[in-house]
Every structure is written in structure tokens, then in C-alpha cells.
KELUM-347545 format. One line per field, with one value per residue: residue number from 1; residue in one letter; x, y, z of N, C-alpha, C, O in turn. Coordinates in pm, whole numbers. Example, Ala and Ser with C-alpha at 12.3 -4.5 7.8 and 13.67 -1.06 7.14 Angstrom:
k <- (1 | 2)
r <- (a | s)
n.x <- (1319 | 1285)
n.y <- (-569 | -225)
n.z <- (780 | 708)
ca.x <- (1230 | 1367)
ca.y <- (-450 | -106)
ca.z <- (780 | 714)
c.x <- (1320 | 1290)
c.y <- (-330 | 3)
c.z <- (780 | 787)
o.x <- (1424 | 1341)
o.y <- (-332 | 114)
o.z <- (846 | 804)
This chain:
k <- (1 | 2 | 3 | 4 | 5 | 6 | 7 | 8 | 9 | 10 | 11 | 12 | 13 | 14 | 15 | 16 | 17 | 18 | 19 | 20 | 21 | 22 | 23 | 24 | 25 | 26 | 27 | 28 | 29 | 30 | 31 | 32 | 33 | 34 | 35 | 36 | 37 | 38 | 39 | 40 | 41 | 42 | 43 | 44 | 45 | 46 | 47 | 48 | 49 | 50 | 51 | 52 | 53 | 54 | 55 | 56 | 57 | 58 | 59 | 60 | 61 | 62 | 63 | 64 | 65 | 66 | 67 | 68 | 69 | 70 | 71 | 72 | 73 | 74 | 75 | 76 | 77 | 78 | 79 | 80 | 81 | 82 | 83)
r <- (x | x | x | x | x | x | x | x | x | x | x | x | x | x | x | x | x | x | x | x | x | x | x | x | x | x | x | x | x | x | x | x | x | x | x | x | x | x | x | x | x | x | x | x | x | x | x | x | x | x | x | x | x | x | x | x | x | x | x | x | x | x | x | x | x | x | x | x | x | x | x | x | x | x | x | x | x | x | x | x | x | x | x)
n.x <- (-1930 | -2142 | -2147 | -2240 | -2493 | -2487 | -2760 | -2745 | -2808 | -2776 | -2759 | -2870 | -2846 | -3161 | -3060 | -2864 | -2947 | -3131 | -2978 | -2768 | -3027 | -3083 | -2802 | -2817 | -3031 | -2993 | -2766 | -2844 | -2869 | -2921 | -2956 | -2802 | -2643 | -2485 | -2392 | -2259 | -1999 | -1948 | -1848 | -1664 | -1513 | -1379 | -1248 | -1067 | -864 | -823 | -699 | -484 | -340 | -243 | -28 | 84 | 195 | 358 | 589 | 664 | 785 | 986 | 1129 | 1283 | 1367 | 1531 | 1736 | 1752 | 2059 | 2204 | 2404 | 2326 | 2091 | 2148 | 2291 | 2148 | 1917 | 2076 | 2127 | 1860 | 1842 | 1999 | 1904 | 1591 | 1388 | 1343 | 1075)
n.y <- (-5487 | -5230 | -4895 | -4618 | -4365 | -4025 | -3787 | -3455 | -3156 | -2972 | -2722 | -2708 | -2555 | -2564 | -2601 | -2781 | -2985 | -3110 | -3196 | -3392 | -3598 | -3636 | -3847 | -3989 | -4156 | -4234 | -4405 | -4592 | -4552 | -4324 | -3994 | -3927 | -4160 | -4060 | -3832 | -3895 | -4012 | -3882 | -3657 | -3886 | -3845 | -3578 | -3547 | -3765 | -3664 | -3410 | -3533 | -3672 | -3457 | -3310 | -3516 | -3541 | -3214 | -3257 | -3437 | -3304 | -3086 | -3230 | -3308 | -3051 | -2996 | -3174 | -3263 | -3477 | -3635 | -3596 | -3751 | -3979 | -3997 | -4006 | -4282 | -4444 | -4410 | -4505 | -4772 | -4903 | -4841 | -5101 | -5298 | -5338 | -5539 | -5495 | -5387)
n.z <- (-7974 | -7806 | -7865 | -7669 | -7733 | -7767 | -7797 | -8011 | -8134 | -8374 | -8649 | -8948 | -9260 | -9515 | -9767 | -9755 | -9562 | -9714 | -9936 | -9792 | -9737 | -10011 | -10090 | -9859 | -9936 | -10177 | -10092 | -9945 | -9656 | -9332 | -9236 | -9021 | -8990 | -9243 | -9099 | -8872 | -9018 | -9152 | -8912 | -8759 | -9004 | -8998 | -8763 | -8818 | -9018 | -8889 | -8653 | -8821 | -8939 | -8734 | -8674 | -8868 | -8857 | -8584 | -8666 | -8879 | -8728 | -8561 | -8724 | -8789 | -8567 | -8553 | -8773 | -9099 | -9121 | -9402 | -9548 | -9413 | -9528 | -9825 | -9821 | -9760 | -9949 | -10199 | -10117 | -10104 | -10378 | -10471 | -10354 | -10398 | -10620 | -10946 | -11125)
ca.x <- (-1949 | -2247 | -2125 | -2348 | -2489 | -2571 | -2841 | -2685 | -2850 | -2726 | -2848 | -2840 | -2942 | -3202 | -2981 | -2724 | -3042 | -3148 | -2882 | -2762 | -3108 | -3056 | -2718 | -2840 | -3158 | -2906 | -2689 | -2935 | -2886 | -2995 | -2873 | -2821 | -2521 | -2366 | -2340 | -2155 | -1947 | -1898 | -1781 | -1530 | -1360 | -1318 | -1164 | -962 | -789 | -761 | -550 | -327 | -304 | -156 | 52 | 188 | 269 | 448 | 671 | 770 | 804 | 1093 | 1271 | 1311 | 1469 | 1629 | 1712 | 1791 | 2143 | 2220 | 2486 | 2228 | 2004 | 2168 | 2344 | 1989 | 1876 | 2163 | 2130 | 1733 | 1842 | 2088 | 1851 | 1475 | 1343 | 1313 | 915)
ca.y <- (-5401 | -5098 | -4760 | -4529 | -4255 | -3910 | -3699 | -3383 | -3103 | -2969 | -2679 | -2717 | -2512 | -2665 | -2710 | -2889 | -3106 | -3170 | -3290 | -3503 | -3665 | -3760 | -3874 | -4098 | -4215 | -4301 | -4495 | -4673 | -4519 | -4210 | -3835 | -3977 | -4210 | -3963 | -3696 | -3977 | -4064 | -3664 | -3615 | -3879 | -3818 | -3462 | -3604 | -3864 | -3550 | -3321 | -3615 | -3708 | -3328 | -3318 | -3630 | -3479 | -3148 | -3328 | -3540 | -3236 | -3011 | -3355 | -3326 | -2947 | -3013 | -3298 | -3331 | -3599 | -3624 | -3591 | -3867 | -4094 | -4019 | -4063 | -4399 | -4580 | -4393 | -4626 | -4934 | -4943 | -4910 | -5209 | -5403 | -5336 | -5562 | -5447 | -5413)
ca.z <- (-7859 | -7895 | -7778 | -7612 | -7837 | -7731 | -7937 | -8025 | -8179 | -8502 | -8720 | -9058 | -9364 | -9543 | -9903 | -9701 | -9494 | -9893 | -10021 | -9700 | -9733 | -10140 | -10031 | -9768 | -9966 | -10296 | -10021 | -9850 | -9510 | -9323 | -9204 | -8882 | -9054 | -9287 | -9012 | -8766 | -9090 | -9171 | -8785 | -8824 | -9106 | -8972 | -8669 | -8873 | -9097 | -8717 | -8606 | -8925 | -8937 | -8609 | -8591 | -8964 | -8734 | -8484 | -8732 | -8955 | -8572 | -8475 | -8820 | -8776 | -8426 | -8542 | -8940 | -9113 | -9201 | -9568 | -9581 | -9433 | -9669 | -9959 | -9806 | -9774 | -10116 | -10264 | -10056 | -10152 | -10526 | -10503 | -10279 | -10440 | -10716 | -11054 | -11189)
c.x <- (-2029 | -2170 | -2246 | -2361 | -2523 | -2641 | -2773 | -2828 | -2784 | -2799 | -2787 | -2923 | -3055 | -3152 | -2935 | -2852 | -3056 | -3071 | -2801 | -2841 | -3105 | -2945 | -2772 | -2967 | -3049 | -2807 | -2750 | -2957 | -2976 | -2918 | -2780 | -2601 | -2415 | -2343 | -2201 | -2062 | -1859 | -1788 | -1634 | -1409 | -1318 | -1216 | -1048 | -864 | -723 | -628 | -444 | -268 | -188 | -62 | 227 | 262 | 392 | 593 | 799 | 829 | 934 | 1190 | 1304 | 1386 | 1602 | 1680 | 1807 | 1921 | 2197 | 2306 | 2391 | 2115 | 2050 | 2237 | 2188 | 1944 | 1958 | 2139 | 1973 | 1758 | 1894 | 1999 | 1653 | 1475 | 1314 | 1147 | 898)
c.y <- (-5277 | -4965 | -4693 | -4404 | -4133 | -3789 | -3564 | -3251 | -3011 | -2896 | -2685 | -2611 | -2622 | -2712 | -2834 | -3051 | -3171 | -3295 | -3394 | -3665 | -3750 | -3858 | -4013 | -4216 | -4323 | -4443 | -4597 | -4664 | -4406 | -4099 | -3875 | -4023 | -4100 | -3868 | -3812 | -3984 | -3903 | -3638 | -3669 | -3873 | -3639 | -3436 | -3656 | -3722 | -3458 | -3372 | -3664 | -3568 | -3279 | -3411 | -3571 | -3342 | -3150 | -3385 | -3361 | -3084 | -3109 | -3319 | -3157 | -2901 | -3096 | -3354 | -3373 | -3565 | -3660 | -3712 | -4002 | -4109 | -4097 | -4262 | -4501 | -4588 | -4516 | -4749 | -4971 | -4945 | -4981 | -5264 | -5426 | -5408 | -5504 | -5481 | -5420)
c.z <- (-7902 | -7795 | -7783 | -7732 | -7744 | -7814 | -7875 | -8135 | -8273 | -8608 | -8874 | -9194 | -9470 | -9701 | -9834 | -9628 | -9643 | -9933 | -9897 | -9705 | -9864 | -10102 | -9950 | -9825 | -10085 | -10205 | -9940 | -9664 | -9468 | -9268 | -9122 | -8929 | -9087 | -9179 | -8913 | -8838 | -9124 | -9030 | -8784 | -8879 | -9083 | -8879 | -8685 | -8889 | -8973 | -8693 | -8661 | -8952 | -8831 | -8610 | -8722 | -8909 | -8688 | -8572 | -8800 | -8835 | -8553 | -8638 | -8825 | -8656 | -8425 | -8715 | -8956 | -9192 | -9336 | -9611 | -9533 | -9498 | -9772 | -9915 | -9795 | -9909 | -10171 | -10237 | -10133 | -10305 | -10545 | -10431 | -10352 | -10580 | -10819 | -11104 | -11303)
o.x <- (-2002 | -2152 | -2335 | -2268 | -2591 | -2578 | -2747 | -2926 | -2700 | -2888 | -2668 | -3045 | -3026 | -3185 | -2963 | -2838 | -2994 | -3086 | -2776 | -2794 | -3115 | -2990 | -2759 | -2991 | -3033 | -2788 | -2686 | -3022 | -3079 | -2798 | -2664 | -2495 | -2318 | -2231 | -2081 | -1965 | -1747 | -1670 | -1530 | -1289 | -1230 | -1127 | -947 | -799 | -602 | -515 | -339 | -150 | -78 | 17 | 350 | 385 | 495 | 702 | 916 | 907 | 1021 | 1313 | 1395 | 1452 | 1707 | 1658 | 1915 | 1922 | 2232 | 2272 | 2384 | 2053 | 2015 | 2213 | 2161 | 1928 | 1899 | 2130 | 1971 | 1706 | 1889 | 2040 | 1603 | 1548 | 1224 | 1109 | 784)
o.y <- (-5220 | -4964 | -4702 | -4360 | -4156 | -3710 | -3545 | -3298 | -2954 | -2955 | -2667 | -2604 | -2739 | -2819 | -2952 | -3172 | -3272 | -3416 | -3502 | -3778 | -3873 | -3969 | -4127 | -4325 | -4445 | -4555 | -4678 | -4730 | -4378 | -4123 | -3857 | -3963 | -4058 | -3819 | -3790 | -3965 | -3853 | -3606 | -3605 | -3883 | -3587 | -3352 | -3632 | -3678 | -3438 | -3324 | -3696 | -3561 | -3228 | -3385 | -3562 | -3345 | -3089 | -3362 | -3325 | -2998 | -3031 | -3310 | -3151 | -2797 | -3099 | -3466 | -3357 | -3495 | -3777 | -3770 | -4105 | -4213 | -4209 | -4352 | -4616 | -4689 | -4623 | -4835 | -5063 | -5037 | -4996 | -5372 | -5539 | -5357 | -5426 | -5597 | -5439)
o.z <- (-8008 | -7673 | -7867 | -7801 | -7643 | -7884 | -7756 | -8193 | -8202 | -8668 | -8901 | -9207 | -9494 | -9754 | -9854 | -9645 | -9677 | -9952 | -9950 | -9693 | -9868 | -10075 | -9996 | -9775 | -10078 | -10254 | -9873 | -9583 | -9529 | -9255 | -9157 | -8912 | -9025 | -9191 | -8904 | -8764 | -9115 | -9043 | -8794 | -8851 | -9151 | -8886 | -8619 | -8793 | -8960 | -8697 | -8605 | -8987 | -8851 | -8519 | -8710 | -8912 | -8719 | -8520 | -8783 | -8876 | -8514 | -8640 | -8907 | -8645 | -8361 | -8761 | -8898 | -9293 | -9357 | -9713 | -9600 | -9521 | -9807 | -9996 | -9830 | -9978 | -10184 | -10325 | -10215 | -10368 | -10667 | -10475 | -10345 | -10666 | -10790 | -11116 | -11347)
């Protein structure tokens, strides 16, 4: 399936254009790529950022009780394979 693109305009210094361009030449692609690839993984990190947030926001409302901790801790060392 192709998604729609929309050109964007984007200033860049020209080290950073530079070294984008070795970058993309050494990789066999072009700016174009690494910037979509740059965007992202900036996006990716936003949203595991956030979801990590959220998680340690629910155990601060809600933490985990210490006796069920340690009762799994145990069960997983009597139940896990030795390496």
C-alpha cells in the first residue's frame, strides 16, 4: 500500500545537509530517506516515552504489592530452566 507524501520544507545548516548527504551516499540512499527515517525514530522514542509515562503514572496510583512480588520472584526461580 503507497502512502501519500507531503513535501515539507526544512531548514537545515549546511554541516548537518553535509553530513546527511555522506550518510546517505555511504548507505546507498538519499536525504529525502534519512530525514523520513530521522522523523520516525523521533516519533517512535515520543511514544515509548509516553506509554513508559503512563505505566510508571498506574504503578504510582496503584503499586505493586510486595508479597506479590516476591511470591512470583520465587515461583519463576523454581519454575525457569537452568542455562
Amino acid at each position: 500500500m503507497v502512502m501519500g507524501r507531503k513535501q515539507v520544507l526544512v531548514q537545515l545548516d549546511d554541516d548537518l545537509v553535509e553530513r546527511l548527504d555522506r550518510l546517505a551516499e555511504h548507505e546507498g540512499t538519499n536525504r529525502s530517506v534519512l530525514l523520513r527515517r530521522g522523523a520516525a525514530a523521533v516519533l517512535h522514542m515520543a511514544e515509548a516515552a509516553e506509554a513508559h509515562r503512563k505505566m510508571v503514572d498506574g504503578y504510582r496510583r496503584f503499586p505493586q504489592d510486595p508479597d506479590l512480588v516476591e511470591a512470583a520472584g520465587l515461583l519463576a526461580s523454581e519454575t525457569l530452566p537452568e542455562w
